[in-house]
PyMOL Python script that loads the backbone (N, CA, C, O; Angstrom):
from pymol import cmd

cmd.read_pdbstr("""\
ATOM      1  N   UNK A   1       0.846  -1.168   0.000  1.00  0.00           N
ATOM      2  CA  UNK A   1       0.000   0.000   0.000  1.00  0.00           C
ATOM      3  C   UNK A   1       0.893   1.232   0.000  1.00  0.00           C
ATOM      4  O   UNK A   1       1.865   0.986   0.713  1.00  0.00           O
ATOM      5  N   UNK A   2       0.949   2.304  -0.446  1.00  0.00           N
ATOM      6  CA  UNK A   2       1.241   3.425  -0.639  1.00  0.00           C
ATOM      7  C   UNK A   2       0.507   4.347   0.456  1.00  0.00           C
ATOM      8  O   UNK A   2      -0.701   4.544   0.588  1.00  0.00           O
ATOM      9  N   UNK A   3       1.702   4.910   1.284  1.00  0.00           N
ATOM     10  CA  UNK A   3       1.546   5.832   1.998  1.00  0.00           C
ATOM     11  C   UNK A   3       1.615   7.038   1.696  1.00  0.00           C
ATOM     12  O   UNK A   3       2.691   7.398   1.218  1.00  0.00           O
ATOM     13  N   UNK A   4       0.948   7.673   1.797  1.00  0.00           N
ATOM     14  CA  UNK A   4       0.387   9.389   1.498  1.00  0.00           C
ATOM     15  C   UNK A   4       0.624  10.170   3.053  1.00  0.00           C
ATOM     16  O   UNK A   4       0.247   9.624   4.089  1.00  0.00           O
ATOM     17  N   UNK A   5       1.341  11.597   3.039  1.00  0.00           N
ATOM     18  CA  UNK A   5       1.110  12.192   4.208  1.00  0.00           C
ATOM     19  C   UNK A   5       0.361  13.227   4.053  1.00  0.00           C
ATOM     20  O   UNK A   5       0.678  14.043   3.188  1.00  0.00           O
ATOM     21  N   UNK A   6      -0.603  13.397   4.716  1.00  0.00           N
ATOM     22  CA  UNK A   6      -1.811  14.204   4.406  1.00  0.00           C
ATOM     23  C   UNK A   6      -1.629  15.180   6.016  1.00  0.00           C
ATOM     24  O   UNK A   6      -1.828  14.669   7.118  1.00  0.00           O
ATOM     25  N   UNK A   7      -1.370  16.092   5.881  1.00  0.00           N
ATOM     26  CA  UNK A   7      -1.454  16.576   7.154  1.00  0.00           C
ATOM     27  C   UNK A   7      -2.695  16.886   7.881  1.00  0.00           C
ATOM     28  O   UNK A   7      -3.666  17.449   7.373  1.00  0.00           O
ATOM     29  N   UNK A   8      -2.589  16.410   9.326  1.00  0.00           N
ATOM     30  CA  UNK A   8      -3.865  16.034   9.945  1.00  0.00           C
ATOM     31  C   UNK A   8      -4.202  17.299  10.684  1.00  0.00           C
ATOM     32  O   UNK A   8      -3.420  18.232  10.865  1.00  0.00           O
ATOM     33  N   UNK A   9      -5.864  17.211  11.226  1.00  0.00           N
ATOM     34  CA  UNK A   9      -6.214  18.275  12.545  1.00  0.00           C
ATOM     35  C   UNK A   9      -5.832  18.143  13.556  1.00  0.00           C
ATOM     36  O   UNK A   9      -5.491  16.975  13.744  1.00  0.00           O
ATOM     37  N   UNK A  10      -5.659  18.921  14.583  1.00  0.00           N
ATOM     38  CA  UNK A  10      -5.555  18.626  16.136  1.00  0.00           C
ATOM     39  C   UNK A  10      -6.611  17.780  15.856  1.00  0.00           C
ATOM     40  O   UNK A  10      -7.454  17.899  14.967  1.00  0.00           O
ATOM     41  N   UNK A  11      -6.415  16.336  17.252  1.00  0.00           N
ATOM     42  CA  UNK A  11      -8.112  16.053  17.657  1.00  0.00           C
ATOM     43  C   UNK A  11      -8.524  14.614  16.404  1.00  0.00           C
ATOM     44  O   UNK A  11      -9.228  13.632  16.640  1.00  0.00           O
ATOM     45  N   UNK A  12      -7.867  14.929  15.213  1.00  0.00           N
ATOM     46  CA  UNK A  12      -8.352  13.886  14.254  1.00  0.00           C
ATOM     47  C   UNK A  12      -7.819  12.878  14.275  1.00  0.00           C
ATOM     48  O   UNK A  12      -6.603  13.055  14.199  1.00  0.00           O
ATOM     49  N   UNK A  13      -8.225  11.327  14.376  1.00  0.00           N
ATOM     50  CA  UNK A  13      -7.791   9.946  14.259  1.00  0.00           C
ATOM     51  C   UNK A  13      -6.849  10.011  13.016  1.00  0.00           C
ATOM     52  O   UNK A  13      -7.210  10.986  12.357  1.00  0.00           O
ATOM     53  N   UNK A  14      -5.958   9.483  12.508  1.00  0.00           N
ATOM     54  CA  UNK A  14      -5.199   9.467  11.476  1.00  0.00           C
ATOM     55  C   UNK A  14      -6.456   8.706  10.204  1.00  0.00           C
ATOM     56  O   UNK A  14      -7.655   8.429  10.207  1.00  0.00           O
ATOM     57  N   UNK A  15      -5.506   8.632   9.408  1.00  0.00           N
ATOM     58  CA  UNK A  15      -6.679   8.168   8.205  1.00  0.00           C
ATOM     59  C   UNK A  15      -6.626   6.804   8.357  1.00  0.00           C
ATOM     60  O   UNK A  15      -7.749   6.317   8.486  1.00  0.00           O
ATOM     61  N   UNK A  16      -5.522   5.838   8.396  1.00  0.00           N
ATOM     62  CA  UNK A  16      -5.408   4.773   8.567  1.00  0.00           C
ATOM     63  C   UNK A  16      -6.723   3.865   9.560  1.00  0.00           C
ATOM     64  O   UNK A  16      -7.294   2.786   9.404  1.00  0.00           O
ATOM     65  N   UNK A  17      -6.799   4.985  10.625  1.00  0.00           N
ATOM     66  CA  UNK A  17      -8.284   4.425  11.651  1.00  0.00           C
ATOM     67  C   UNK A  17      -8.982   4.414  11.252  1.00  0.00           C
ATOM     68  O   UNK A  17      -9.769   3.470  11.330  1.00  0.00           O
ATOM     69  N   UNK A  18      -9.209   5.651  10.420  1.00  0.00           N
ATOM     70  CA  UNK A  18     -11.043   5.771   9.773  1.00  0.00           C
ATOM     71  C   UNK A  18     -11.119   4.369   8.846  1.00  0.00           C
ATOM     72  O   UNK A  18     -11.838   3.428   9.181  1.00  0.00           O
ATOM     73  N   UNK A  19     -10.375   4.355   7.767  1.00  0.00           N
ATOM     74  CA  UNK A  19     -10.659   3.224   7.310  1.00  0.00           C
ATOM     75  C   UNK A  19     -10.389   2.005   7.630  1.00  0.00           C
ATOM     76  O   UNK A  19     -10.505   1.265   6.653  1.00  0.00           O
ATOM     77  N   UNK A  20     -10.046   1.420   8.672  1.00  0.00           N
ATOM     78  CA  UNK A  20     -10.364   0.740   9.541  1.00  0.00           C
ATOM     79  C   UNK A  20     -11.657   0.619  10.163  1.00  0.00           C
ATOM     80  O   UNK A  20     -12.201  -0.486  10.144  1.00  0.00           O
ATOM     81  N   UNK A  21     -12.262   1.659  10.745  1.00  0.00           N
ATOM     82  CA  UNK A  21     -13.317   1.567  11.536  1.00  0.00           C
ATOM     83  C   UNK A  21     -14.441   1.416  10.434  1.00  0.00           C
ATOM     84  O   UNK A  21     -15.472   0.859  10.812  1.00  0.00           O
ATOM     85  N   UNK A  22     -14.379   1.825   9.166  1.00  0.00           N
ATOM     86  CA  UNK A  22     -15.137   1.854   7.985  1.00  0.00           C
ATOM     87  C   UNK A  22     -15.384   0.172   7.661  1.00  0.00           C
ATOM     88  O   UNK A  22     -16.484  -0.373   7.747  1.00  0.00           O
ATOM     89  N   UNK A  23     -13.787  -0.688   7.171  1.00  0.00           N
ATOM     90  CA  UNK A  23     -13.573  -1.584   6.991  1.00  0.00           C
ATOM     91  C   UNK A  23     -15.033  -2.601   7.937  1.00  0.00           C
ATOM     92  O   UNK A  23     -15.986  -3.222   7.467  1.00  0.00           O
ATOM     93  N   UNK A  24     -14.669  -2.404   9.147  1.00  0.00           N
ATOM     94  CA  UNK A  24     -14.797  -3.539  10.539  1.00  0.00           C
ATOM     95  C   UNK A  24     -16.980  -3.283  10.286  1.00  0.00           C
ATOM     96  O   UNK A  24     -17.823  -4.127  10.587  1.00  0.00           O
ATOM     97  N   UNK A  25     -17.202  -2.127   9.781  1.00  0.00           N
ATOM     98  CA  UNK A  25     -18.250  -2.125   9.493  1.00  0.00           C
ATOM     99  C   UNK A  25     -19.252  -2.959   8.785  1.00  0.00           C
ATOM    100  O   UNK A  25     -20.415  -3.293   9.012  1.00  0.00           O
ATOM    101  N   UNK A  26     -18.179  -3.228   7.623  1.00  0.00           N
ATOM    102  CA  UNK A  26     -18.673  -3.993   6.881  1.00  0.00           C
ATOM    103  C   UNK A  26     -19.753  -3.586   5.560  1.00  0.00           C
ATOM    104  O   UNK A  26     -20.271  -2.487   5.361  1.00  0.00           O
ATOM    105  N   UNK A  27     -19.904  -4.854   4.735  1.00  0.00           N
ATOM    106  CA  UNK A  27     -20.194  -4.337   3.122  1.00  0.00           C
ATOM    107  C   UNK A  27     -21.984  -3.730   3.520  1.00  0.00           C
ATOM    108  O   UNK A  27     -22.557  -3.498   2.455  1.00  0.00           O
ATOM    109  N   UNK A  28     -22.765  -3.493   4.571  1.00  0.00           N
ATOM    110  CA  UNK A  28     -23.966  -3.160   4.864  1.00  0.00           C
ATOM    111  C   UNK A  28     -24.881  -2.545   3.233  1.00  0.00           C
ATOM    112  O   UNK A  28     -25.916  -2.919   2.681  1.00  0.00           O
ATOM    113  N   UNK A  29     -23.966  -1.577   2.950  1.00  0.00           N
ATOM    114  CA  UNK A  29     -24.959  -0.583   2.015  1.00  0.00           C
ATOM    115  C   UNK A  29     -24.956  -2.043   0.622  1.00  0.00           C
ATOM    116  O   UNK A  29     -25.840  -2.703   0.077  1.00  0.00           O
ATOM    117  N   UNK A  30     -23.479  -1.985   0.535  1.00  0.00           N
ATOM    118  CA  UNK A  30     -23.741  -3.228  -0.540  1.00  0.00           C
ATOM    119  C   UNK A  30     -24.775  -3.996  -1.046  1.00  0.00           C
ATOM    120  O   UNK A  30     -25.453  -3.880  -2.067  1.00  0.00           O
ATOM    121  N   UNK A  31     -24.768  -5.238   0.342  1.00  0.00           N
ATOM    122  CA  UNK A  31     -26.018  -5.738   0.722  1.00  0.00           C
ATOM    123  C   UNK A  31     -27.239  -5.683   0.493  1.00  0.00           C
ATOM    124  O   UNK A  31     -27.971  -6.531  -0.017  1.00  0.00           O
ATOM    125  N   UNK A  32     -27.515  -4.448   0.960  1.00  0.00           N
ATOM    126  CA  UNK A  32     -28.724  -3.771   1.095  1.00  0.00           C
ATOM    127  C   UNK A  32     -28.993  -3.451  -0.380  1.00  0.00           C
ATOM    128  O   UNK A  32     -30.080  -3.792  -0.845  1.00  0.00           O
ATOM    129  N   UNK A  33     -28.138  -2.854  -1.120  1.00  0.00           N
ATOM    130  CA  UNK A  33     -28.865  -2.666  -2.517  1.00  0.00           C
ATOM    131  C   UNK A  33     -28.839  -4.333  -3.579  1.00  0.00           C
ATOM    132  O   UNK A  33     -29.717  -4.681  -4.369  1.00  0.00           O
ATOM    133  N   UNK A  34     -27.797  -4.947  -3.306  1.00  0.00           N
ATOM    134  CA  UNK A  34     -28.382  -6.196  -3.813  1.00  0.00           C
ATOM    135  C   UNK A  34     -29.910  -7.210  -3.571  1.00  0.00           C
ATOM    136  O   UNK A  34     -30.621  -8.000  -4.191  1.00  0.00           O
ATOM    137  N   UNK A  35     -29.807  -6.582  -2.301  1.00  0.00           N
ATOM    138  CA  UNK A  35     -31.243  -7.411  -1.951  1.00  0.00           C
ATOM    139  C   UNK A  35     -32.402  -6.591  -2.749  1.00  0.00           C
ATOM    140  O   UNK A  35     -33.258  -7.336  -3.227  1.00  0.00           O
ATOM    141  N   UNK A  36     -32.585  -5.264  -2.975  1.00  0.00           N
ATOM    142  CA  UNK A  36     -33.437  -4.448  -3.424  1.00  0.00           C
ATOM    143  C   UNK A  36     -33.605  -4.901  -5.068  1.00  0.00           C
ATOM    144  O   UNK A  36     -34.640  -5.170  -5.679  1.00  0.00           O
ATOM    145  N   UNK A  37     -32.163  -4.879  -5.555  1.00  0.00           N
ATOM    146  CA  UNK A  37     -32.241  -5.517  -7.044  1.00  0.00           C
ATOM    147  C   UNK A  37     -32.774  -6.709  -7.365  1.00  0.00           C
ATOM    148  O   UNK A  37     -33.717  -6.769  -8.153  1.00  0.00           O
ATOM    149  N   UNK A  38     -32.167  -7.954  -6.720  1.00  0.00           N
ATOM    150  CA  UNK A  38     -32.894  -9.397  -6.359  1.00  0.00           C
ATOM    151  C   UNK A  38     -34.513  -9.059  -5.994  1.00  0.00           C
ATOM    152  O   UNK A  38     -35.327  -9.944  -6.261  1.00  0.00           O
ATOM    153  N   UNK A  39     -34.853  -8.177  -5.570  1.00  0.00           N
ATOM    154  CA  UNK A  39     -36.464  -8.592  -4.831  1.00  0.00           C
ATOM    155  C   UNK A  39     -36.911  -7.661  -6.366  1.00  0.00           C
ATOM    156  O   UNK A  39     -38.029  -8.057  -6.695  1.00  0.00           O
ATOM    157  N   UNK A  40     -36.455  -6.708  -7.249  1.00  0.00           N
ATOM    158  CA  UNK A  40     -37.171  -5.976  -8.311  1.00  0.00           C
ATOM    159  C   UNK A  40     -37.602  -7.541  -9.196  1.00  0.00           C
ATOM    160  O   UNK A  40     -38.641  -8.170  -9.393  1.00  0.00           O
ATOM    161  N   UNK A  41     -36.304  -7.679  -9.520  1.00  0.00           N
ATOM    162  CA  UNK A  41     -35.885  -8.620 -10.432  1.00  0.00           C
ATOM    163  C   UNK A  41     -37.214 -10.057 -10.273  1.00  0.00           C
ATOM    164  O   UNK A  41     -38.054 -10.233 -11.156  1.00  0.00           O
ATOM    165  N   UNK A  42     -37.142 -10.891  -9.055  1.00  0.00           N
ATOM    166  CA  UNK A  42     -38.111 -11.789  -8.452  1.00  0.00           C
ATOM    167  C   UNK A  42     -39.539 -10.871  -8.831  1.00  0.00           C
ATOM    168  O   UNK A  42     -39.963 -11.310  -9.900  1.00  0.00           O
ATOM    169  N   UNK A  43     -40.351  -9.842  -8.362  1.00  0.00           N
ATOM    170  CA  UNK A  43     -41.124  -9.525  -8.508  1.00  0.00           C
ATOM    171  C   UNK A  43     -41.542  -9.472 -10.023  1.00  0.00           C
ATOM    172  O   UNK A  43     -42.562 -10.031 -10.426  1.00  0.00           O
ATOM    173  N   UNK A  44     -40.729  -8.798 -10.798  1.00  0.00           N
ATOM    174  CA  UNK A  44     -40.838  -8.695 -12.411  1.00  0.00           C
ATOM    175  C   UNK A  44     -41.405 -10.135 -12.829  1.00  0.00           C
ATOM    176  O   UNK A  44     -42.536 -10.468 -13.183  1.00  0.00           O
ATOM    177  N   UNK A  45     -39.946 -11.047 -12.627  1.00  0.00           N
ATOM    178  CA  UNK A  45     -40.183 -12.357 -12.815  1.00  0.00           C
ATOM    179  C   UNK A  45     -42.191 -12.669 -12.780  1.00  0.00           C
ATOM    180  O   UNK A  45     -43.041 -12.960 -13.622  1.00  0.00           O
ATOM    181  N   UNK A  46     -42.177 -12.420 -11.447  1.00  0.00           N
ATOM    182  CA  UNK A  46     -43.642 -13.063 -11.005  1.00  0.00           C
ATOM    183  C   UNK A  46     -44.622 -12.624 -11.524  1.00  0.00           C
ATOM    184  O   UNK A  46     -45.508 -13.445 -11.758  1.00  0.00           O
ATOM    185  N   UNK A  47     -44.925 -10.819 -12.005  1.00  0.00           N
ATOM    186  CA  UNK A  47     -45.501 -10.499 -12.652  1.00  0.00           C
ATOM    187  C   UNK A  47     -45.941 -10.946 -14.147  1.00  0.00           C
ATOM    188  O   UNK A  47     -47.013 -11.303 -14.635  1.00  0.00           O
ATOM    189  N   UNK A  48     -44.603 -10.763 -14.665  1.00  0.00           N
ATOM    190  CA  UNK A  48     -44.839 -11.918 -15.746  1.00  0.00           C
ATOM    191  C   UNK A  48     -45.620 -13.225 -15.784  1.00  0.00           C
ATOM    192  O   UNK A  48     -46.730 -13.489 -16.246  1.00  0.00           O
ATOM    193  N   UNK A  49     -44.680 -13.983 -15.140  1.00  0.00           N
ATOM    194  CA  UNK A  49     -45.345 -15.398 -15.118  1.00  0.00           C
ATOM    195  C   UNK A  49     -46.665 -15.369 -14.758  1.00  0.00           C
ATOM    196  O   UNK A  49     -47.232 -16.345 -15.248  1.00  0.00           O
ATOM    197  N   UNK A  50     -47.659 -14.442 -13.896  1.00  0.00           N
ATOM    198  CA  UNK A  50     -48.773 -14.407 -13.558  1.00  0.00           C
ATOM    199  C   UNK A  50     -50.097 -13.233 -14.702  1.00  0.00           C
ATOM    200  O   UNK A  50     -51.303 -13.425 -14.859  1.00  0.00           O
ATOM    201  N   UNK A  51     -49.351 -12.273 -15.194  1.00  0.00           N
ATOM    202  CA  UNK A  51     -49.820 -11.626 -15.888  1.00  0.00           C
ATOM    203  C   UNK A  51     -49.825 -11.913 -17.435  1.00  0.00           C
ATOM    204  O   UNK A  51     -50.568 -11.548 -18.346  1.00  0.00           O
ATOM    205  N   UNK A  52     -48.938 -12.545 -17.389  1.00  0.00           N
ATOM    206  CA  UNK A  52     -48.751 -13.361 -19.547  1.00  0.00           C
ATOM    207  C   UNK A  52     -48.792 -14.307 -19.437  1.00  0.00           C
ATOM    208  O   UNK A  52     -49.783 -14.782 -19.993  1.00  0.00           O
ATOM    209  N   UNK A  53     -47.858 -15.376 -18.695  1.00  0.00           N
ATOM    210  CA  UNK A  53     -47.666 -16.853 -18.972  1.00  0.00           C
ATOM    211  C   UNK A  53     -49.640 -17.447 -18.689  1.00  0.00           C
ATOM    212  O   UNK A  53     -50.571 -17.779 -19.423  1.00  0.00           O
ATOM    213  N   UNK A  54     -49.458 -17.320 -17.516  1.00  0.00           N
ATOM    214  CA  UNK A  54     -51.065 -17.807 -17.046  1.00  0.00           C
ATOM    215  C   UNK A  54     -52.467 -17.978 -17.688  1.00  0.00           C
ATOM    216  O   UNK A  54     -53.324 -18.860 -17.746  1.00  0.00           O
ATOM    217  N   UNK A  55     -52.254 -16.453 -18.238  1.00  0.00           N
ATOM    218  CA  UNK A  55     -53.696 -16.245 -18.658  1.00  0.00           C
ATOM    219  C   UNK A  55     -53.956 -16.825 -20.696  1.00  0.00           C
ATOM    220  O   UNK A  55     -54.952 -16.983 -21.402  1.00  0.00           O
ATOM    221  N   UNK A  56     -52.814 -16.929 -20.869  1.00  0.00           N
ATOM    222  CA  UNK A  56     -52.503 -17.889 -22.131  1.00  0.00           C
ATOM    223  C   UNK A  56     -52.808 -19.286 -22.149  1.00  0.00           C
ATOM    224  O   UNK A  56     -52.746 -19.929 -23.197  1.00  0.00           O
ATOM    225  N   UNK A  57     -53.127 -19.785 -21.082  1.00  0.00           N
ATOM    226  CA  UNK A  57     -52.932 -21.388 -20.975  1.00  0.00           C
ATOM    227  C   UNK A  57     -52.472 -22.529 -20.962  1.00  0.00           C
ATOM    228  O   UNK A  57     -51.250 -22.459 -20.830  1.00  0.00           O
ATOM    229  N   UNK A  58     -52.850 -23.630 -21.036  1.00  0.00           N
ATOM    230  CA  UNK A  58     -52.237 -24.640 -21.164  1.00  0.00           C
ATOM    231  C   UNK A  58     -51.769 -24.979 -22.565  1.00  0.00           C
ATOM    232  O   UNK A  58     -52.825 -24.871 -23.189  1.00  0.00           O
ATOM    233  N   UNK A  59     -50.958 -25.278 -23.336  1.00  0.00           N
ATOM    234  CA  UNK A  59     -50.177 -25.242 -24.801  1.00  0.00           C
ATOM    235  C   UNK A  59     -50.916 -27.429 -24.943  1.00  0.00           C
ATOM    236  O   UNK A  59     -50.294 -28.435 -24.602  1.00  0.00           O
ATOM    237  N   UNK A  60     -52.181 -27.348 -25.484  1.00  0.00           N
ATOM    238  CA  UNK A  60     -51.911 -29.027 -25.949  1.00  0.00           C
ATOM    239  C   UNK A  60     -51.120 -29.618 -26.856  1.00  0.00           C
ATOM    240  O   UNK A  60     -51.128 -30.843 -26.977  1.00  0.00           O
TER     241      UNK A  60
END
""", "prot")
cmd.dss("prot")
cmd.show_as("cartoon", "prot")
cmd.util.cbc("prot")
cmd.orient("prot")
């Protein structure tokens, strides 16, 4: 990793902590928007299958 000196505030954690404390957080937002995409995606799916496939019928 490449160290940068960024001069700090009185009072401020170095940068190295923040992203650390960022890190230990974890992928949350990530997550959270994958599940939102997965549940569009599933819903679409279902719409379909219930709004076209269905009302077409059985294929003899």
């Amino acid at each position: 990793m490449i160290e940068t000196s960024v001069p700090e505030q009185p009072g401020e954690r170095p940068q190295h902590e923040q992203v650390d404390e960022i890190v230990r957080r974890g992928p949350s937002g990530a997550l959270a928007l994958a599940s939102i995409a997965t549940a569009i995606v599933a819903a679409l799916w279902f719409a379909f299958y219930f709004l076209v496939f269905l009302p077409r019928g059985v294929i003899h």
